[in-house]
C-alpha positions as CSV (number, residue, x, y, z in Angstrom):
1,X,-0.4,-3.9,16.9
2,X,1.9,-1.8,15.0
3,X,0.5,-0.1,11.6
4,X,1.7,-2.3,8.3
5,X,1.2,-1.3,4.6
6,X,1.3,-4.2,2.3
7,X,0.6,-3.4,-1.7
8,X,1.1,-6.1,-3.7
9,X,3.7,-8.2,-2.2
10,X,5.6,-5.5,-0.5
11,X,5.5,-4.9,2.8
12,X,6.6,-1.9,5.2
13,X,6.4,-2.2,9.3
14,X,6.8,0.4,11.1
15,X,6.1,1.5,15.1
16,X,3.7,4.9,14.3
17,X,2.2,5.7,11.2
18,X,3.8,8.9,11.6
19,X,7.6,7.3,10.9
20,X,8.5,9.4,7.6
21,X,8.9,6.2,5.6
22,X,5.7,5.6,5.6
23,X,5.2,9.0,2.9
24,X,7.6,7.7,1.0
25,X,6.3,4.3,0.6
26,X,3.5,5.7,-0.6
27,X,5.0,7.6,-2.8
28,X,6.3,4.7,-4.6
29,X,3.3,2.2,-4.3
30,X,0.6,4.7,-4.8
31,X,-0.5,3.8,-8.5
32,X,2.9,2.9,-9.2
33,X,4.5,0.1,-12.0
34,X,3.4,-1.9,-10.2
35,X,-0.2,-1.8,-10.4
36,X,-2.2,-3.9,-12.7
37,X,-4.4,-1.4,-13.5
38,X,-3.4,2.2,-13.3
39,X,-6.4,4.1,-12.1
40,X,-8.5,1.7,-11.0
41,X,-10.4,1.2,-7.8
42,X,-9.6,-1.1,-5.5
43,X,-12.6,-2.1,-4.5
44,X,-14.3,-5.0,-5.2
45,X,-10.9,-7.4,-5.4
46,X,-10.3,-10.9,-4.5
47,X,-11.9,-12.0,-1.3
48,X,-14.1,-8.9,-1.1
49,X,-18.0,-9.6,0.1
């Protein structure tokens, strides 16, 4: 199975977790605009146990 990061509605697949776009997705996503709640943990969200 090949890796996948998904934050929030975006999604990036890629072949080895070592392909470069992988940094720079994370660059973005990473406690970006797009998070609800800058700082935050992300544990404990919706369908956690």
């Amino acid at each position: 199975m090949a890796p996948s990061r998904s934050p929030r509605g975006r999604q990036l697949d890629v072949t080895k977790a070592s392909d470069p776009r992988v940094e720079q997705f994370l660059d973005k996503y990473v406690q970006g605009a797009q998070t609800p709640e800058p700082g935050a943990a992300c544990t404990g969200g919706v369908g956690a146990a």
